[in-house]
N, C-alpha and C positions, 0 to 999 in steps of 0.2 A: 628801465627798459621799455618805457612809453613806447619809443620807434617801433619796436618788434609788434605792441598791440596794434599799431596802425600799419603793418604789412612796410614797414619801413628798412631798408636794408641798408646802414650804414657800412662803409670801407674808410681805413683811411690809405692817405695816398703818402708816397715817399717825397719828400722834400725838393726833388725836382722836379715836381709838378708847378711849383712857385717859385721854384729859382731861375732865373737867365742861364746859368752854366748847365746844361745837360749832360756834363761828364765830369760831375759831381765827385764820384765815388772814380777811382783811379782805376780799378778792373774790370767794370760795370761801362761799356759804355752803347747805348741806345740803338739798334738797328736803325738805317735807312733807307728808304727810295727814292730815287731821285727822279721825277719824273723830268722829260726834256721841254717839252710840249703840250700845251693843255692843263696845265696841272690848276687854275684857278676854277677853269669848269669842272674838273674831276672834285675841287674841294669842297661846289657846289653843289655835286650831285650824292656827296657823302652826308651832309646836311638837310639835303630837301629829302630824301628819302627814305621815310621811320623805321623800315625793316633794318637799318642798318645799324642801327642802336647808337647812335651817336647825339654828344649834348653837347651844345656849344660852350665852353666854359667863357670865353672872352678869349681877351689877349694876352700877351705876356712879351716882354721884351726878353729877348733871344740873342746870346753870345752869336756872331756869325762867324767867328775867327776859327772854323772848324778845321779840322785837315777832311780831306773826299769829299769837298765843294766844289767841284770842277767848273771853273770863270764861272759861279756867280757875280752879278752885279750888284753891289748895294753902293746908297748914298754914300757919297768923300766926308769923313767924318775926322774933327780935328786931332790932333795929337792928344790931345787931353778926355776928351768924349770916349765915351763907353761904346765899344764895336757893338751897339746890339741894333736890334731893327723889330717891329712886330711881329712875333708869330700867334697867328689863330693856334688855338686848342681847345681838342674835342677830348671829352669824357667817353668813352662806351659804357653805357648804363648797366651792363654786368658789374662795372668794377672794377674790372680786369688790368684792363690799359686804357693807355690816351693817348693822342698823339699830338702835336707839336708839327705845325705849319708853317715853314719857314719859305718864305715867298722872294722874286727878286725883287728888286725897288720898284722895278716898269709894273708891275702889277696888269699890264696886258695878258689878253690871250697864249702869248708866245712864251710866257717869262717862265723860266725853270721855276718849279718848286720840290723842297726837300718833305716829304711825311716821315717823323722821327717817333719811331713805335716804341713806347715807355713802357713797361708792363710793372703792377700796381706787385710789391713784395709777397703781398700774402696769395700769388697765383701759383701757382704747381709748375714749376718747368714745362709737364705735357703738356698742359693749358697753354702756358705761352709760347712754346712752339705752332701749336695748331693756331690759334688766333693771330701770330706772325703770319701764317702760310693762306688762312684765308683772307687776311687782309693785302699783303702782297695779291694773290690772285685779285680781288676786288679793284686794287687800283689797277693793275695790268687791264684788268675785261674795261674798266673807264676810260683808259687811254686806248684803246684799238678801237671803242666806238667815237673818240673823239676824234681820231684821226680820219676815220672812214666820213665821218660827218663831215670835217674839212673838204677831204676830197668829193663827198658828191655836191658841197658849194663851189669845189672848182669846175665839175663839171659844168653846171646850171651855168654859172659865169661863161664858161667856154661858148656853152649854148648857145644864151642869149647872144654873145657878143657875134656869134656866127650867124645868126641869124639878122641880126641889127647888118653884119654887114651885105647881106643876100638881097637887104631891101636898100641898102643904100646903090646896089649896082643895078636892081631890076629901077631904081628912080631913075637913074642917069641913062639908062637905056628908054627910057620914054619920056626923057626931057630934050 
């Protein structure tokens, strides 16, 4: 128990942490969010932001053939090929859970993505209900400032372009 002298907190994690199929266990299967819009900056800002206790673990190829994918887009993959695509996964350094980032191929701005909340066996039910519900809220408050952000670049856009054309009439009136 080396790790304990060094303030070390081992967990282990359930199997589909490293598996492609997230509905592993047949009664067991993952909450999701789906977000519609924005969800690659939201995945940014869960990573750039240490208060939030998240560890990048890599990547992990992800079954996409979910049912409550509503028109996701992924890459045409052949008859033979495994339906999977990369999804990011974060650790939260409690322990607790991870989640499972399941992005669409466009990888834009615009592109849905799925956050699929795993919670790690050895958590208490109350645990992972609360930690569902603050992370639910966390991505909700990411997406209404991303939306709000969107709109004050449409406004600026409107702006400028009202303006660009106020000077294109006062030219023409002194030409």
């Amino acid at each position: 128990f080396r790790s304990l002298q060094f303030g070390l907190n081992l967990h282990q994690f359930p199997e589909t942490s490293v598996s492609s199929n997230l509905f592993l266990h047949a009664f067991i299967s993952p909450p999701k969010i789906i977000v519609e819009r924005g969800g690659p900056w939201i995945e940014s800002q869960l990573l750039a932001n240490p208060r939030h206790g998240f560890v990048d673990d890599g990547y992990r190829n992800t079954d996409y053939d979910i049912p409550g994918l509503p028109n996701f887009r992924f890459k045409p993959k052949s008859m033979y090929s495994p339906k999977t695509e990369p999804a990011r996964q974060l650790i939260h350094a409690s322990g607790e859970f991870f989640i499972r980032i399941l992005q669409e191929s466009d990888r834009d701005s615009s592109s849905k993505v799925a956050f699929f909340y795993i919670n790690n066996r050895d958590s208490s039910q109350s645990s992972v209900a609360h930690h569902f519900e603050l992370f639910c809220g966390m991505i909700k408050d990411y997406e209404a400032r991303w939306l709000a952000m969107q709109e004050e670049a449409r406004k600026e856009e409107l702006a400028k372009e009202e303006e660009w054309g106020k000077r294109v009439v006062e030219a023409q009136k002194n030409a």
